[in-house]
BAFIKE-209559 format. One record per residue: x, y, z of N, C-alpha, C in turn; residue in one letter. Coordinates in steps of 0.1 Angstrom, whole numbers, padded with zeros to 4 digits, always signed. Atoms other than C-alpha are relative to their C-alpha. Layout:
N
XYZXYZXYZa;...
//
This chain:
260
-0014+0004-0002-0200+0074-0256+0002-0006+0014x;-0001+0012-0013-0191+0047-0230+0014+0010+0006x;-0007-0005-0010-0172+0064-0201+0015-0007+0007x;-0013+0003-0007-0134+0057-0193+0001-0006+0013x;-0001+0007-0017-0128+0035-0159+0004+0014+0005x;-0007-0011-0008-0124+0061-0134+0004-0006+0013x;+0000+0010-0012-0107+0042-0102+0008+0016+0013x;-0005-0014-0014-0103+0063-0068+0008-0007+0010x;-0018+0008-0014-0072+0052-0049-0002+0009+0012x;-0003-0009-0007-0070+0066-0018+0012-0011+0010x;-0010+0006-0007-0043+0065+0009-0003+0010+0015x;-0001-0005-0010-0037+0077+0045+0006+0015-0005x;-0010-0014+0003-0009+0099+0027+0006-0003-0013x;-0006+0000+0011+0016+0092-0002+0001-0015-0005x;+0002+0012+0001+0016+0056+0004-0005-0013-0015x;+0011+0007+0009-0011+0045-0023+0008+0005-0014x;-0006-0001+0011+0011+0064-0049+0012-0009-0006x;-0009+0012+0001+0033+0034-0050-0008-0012-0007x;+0012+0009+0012+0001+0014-0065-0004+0005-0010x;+0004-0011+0014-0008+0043-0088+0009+0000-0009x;-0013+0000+0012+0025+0043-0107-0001-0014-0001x;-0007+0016+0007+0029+0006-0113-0017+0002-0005x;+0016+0000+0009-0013+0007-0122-0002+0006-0013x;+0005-0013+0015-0013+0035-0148+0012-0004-0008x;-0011-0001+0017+0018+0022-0164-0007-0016-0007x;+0003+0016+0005-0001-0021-0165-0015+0007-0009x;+0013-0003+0007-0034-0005-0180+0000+0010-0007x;+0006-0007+0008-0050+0010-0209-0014+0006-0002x;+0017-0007+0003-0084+0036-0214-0001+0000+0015x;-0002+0004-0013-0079+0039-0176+0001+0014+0008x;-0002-0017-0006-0084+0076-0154+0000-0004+0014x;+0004-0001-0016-0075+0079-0117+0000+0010+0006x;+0004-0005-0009-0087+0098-0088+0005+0000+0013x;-0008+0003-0013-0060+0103-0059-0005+0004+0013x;+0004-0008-0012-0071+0111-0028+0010-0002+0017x;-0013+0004-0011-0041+0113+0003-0008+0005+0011x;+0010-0007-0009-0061+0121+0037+0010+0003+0009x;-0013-0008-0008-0030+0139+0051-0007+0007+0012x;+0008-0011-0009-0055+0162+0074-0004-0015+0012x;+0003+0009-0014-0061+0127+0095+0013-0012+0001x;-0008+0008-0001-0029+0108+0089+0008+0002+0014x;-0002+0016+0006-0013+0088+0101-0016-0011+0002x;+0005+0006-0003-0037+0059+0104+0001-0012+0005x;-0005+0011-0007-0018+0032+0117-0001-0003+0017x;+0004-0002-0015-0024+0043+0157-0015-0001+0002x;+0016-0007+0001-0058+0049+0154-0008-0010+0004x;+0015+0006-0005-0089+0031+0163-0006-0007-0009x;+0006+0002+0010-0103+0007+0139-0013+0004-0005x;+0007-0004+0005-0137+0026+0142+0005+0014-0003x;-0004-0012+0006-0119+0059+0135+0008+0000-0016x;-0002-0001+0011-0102+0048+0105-0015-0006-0012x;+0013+0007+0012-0136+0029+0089-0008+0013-0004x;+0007-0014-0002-0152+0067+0097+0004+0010-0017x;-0008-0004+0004-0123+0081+0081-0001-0005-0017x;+0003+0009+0007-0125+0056+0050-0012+0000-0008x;+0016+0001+0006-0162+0055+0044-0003+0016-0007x;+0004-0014+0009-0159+0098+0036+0007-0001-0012x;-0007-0002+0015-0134+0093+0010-0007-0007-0005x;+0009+0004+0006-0154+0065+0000-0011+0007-0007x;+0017-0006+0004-0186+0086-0005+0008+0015-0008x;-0010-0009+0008-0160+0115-0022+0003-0008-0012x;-0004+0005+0009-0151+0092-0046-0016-0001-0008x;+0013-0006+0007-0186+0085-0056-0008+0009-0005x;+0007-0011+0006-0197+0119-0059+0012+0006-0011x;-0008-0002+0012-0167+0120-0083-0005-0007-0011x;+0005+0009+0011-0184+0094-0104+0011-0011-0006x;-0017+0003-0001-0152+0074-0098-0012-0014+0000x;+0008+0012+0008-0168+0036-0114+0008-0013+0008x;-0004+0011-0006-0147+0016-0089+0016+0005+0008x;-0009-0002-0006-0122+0021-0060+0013-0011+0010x;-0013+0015-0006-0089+0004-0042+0001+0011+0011x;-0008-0005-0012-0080+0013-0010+0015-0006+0000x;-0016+0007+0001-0040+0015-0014+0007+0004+0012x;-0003-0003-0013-0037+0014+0022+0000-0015+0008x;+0001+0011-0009-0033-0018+0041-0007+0002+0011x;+0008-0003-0015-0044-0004+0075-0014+0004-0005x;+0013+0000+0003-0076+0009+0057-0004-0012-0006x;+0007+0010+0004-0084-0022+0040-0001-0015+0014x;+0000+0010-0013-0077-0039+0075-0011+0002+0009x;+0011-0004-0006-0105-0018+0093-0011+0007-0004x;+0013-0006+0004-0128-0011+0067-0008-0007-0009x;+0004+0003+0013-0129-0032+0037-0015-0007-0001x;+0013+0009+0001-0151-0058+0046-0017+0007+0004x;+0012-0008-0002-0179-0031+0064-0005+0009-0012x;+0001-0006+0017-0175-0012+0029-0009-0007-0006x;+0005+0005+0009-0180-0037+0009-0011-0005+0003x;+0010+0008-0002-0211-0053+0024-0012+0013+0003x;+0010-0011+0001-0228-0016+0023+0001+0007-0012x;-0001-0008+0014-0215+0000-0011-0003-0012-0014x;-0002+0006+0015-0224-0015-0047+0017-0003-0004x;-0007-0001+0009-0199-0001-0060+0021-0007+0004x;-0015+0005+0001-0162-0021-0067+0008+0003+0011x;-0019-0002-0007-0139-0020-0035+0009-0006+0000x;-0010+0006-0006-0107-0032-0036+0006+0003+0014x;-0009-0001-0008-0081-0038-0013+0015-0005+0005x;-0018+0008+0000-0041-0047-0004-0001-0011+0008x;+0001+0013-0006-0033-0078+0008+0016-0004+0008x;-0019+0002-0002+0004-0081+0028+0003-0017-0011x;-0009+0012+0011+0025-0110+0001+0002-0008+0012x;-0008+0010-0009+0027-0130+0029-0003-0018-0003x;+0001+0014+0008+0015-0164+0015+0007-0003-0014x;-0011+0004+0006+0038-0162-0013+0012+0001+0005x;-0008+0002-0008+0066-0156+0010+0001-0010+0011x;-0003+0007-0003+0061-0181+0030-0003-0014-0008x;+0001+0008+0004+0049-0206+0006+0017-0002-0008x;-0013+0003+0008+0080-0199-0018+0014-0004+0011x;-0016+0004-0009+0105-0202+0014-0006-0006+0013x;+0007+0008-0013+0091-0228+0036+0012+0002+0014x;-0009+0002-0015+0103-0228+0074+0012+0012+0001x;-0007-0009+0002+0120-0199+0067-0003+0014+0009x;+0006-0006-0003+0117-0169+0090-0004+0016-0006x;+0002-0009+0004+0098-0141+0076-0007+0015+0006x;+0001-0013-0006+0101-0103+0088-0013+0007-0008x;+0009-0010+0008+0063-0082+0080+0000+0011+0011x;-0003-0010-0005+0069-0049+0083-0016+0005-0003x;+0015-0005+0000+0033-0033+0092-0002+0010+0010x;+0005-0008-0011+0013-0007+0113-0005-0009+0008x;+0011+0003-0011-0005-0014+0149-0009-0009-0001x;+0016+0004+0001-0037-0018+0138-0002-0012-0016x;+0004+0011+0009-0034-0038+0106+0012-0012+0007x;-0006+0016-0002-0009-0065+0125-0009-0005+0015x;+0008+0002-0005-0037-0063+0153-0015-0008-0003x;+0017+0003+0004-0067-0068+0130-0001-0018-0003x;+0001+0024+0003-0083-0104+0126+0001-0001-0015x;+0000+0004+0017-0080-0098+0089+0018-0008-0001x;-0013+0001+0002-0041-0102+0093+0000-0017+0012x;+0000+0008-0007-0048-0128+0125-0004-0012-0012x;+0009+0016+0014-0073-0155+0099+0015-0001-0007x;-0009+0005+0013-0044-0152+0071+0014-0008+0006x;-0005+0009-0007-0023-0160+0099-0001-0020+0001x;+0003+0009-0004-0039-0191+0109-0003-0010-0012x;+0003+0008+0009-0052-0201+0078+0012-0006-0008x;-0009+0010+0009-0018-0207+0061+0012-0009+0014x;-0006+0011-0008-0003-0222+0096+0017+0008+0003x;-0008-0005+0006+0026-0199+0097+0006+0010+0015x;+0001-0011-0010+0024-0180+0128+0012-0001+0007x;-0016+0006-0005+0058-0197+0137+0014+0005-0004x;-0013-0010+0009+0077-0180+0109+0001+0013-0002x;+0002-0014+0002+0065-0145+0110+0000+0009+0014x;-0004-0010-0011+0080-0117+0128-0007+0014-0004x;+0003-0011+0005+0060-0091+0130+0006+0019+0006x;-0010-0012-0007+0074-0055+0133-0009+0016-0001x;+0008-0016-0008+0052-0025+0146+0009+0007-0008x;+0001-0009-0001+0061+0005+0122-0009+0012-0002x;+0005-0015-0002+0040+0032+0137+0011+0007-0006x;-0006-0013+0003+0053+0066+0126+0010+0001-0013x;-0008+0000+0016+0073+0053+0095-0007+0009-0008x;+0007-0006+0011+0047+0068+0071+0001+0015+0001x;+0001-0015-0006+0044+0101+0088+0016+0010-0007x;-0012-0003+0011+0082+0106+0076+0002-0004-0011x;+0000+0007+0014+0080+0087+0044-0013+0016-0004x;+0010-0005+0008+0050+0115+0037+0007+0015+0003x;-0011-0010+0003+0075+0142+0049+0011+0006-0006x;-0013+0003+0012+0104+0136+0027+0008-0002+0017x;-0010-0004-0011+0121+0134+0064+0014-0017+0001x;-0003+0018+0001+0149+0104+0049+0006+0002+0011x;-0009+0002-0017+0173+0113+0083-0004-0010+0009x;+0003+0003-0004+0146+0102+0099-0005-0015+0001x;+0001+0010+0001+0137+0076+0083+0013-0017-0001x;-0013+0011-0009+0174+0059+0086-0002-0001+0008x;-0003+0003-0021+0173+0064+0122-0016-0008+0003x;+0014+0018+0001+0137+0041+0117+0005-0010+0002x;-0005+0012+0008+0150+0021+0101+0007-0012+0003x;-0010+0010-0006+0181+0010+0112+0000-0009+0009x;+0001+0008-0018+0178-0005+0149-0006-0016-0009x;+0011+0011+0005+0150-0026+0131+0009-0015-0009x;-0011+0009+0011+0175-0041+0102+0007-0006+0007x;-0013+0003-0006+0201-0044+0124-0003-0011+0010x;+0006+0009-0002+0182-0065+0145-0006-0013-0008x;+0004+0009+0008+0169-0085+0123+0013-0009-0010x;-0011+0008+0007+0200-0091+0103+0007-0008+0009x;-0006+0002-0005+0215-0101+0136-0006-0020+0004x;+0008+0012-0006+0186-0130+0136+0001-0010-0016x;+0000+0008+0014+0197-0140+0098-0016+0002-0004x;+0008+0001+0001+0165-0128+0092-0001+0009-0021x;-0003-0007+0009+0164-0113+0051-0010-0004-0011x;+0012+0003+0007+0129-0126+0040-0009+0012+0002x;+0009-0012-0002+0105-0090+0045-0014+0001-0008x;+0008-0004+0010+0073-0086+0031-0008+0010+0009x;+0008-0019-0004+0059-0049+0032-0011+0003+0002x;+0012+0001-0003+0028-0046+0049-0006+0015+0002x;-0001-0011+0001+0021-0010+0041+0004+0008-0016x;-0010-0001+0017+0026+0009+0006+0007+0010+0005x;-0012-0011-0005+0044+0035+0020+0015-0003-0001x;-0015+0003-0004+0071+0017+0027+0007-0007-0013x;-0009+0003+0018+0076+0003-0014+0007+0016+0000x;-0005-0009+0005+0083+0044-0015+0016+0004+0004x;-0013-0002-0008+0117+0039+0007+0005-0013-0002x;-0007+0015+0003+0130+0003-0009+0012-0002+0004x;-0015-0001+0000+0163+0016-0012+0006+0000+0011x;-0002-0001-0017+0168+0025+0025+0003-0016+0004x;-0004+0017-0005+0163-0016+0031+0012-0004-0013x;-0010+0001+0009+0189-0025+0001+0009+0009+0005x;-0012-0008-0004+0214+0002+0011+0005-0010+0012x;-0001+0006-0012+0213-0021+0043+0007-0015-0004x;-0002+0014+0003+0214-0054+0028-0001-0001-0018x;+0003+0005+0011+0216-0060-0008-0007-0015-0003x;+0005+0012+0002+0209-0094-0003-0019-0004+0006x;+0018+0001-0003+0169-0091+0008-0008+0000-0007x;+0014+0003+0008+0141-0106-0010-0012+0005+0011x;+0009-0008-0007+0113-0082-0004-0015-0001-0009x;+0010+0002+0008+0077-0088-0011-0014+0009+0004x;+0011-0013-0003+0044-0062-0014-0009-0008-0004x;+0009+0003+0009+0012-0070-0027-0004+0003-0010x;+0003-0003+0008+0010-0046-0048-0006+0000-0017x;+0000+0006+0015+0014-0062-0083-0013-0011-0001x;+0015+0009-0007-0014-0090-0067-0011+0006-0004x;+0011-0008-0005-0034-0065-0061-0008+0001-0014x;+0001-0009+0015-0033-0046-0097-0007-0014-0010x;+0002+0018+0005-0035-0081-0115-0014-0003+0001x;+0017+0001-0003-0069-0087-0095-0008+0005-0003x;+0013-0008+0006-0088-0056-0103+0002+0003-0016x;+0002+0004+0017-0077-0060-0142-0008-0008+0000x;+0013+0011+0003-0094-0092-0142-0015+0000+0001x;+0013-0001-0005-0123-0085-0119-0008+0010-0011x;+0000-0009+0006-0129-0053-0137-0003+0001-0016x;+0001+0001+0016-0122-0064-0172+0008+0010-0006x;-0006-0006+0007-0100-0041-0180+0013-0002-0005x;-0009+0001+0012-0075-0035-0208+0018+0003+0005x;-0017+0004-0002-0039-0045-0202+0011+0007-0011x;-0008-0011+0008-0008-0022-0217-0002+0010+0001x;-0005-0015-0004+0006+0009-0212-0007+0005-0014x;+0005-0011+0007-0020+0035-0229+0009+0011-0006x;-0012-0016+0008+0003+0061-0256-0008+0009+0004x;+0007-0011-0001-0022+0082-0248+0005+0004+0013x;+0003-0007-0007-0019+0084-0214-0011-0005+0009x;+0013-0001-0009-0040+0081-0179-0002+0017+0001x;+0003-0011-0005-0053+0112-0167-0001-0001+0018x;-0003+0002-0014-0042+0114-0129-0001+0012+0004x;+0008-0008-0009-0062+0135-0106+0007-0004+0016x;-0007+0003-0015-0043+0140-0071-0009+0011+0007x;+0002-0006-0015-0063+0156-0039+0002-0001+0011x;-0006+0004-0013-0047+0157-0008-0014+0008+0010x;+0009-0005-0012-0069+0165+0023+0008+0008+0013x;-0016-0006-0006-0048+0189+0042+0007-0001+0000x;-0011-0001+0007-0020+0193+0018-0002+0013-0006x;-0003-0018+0008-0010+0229-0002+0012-0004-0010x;-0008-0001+0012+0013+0232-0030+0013-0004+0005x;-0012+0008-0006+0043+0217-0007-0002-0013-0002x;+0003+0014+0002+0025+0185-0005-0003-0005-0015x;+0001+0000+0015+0014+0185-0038+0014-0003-0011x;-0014+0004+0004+0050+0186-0050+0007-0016+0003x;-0005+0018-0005+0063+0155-0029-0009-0009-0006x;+0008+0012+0010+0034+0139-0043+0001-0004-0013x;-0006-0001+0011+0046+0145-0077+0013-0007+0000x;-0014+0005-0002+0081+0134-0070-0001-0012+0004x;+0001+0017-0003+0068+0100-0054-0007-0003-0009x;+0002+0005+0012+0050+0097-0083+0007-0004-0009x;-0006+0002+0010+0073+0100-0109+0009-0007+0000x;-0010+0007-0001+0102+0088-0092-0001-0015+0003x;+0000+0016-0006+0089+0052-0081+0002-0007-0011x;-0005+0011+0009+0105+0023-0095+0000-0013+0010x;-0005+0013-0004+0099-0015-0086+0006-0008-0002x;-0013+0009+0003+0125-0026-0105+0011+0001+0006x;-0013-0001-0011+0149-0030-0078+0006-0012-0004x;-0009+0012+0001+0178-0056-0075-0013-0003+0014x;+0007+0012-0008+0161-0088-0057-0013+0007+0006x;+0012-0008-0002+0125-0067-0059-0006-0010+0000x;+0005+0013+0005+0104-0102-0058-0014+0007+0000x;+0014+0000+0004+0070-0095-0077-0014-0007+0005x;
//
């Protein structure tokens, strides 16, 4: 009997559950393998050789799961790991990509706010995509450290008082183009809409998903059966476990002006 795709998502923290719900609902004959590394999060401050470290164990976790191909649904880990990954493992890594070349292609000269961590608006992965599409003129980039850390706490108070200064700024620059460089931050959409309804906001996520169908070869449409979704958090307990559940269930990308 030929063996179900088994794909091992991981994340810093709750983040990657924002690619797991839109994944398990586009695919059929499809099992995933969560893994949130809460016990070393955040990852966005950190050290690009501390997160590749960090990265490369869930990596090798996932294989001794027998997990048949993995995504890192983490921006900052696919910014300081993917490429050392991939040129030492066989086996399938993906990775996120910030939407920023359909944002600025679709809205030329237009200025576009990416909201990201440190270390992935530091890394030369994010510098090259810079340069390559010529753009470096229109993008504002916006440092959020410590968003996630409350996004993986349920702490939303906190995450207004993030938030806001940032918008508020930015609305003050007519700025209302964003693409989310981070999946954490698809899990708090509403927070930017409550602000502005008028904001076209763009992720990679759906990119992403799209890609490892193809590459992969796998079967498109929501399975009646069912995925089988496996969550392990890495210093989490039946508190974490819950919120993870709830950002599961509850995520929705169909927002007003959600741009795909």
């Amino acid at each position: 009997m030929t063996q179900r795709p088994l794909i091992g998502v991981m994340d810093s923290g709750f983040g990657g559950l924002s690619v797991l719900s839109e994944f398990q609902s586009m695919v059929s004959g499809v099992d995933f393998l969560y893994f949130g590394d809460l016990k070393n999060s955040p990852y966005g401050p950190k050290s690009k050789k501390e997160v590749l470290e960090h990265t490369e164990e869930i990596v090798n976790f996932f294989i001794s799961e027998k997990c048949t191909s993995i995504l890192l649904a983490c921006n900052t880990a696919t910014s300081a790991a993917a490429f050392d990954l991939r040129s030492r493992y066989s086996i399938p890594i993906f990775g996120m990509e910030p939407a920023i070349k359909p944002a600025v292609t679709e809205n030329p000269d237009q200025k576009v706010a990416v909201f990201a961590t440190s270390l992935t608006l530091r890394e030369e992965k994010f510098n090259l995509l810079e340069r390559s599409l010529g753009v470096g003129h229109v993008l504002e980039p916006i440092n959020c450290d410590g968003l996630a850390s409350l996004i993986d706490r349920e702490d939303f108070s906190g995450i207004h008082e993030f938030l806001s200064p940032k918008l508020k700024d930015l609305h003050s620059q007519s700025i209302n183009l964003f693409v989310l460089g981070c999946t954490h931050y698809l899990l708090v959409k509403p927070y930017f809409y409550e602000f502005d309804e008028s904001l076209r906001i763009y992720d990679g996520n759906t990119g992403t998903i799209r890609h490892m169908i193809k590459s992969l070869n796998l079967n498109s449409g929501r399975d009646k059966s069912g995925s089988e979704i496996q969550i392990y958090l890495n210093g989490g307990g039946e508190q974490e476990l819950e919120i993870a559940q709830r950002y599961l269930n509850s995520y929705n990308r169909d927002a007003r002006n959600y741009v795909r």
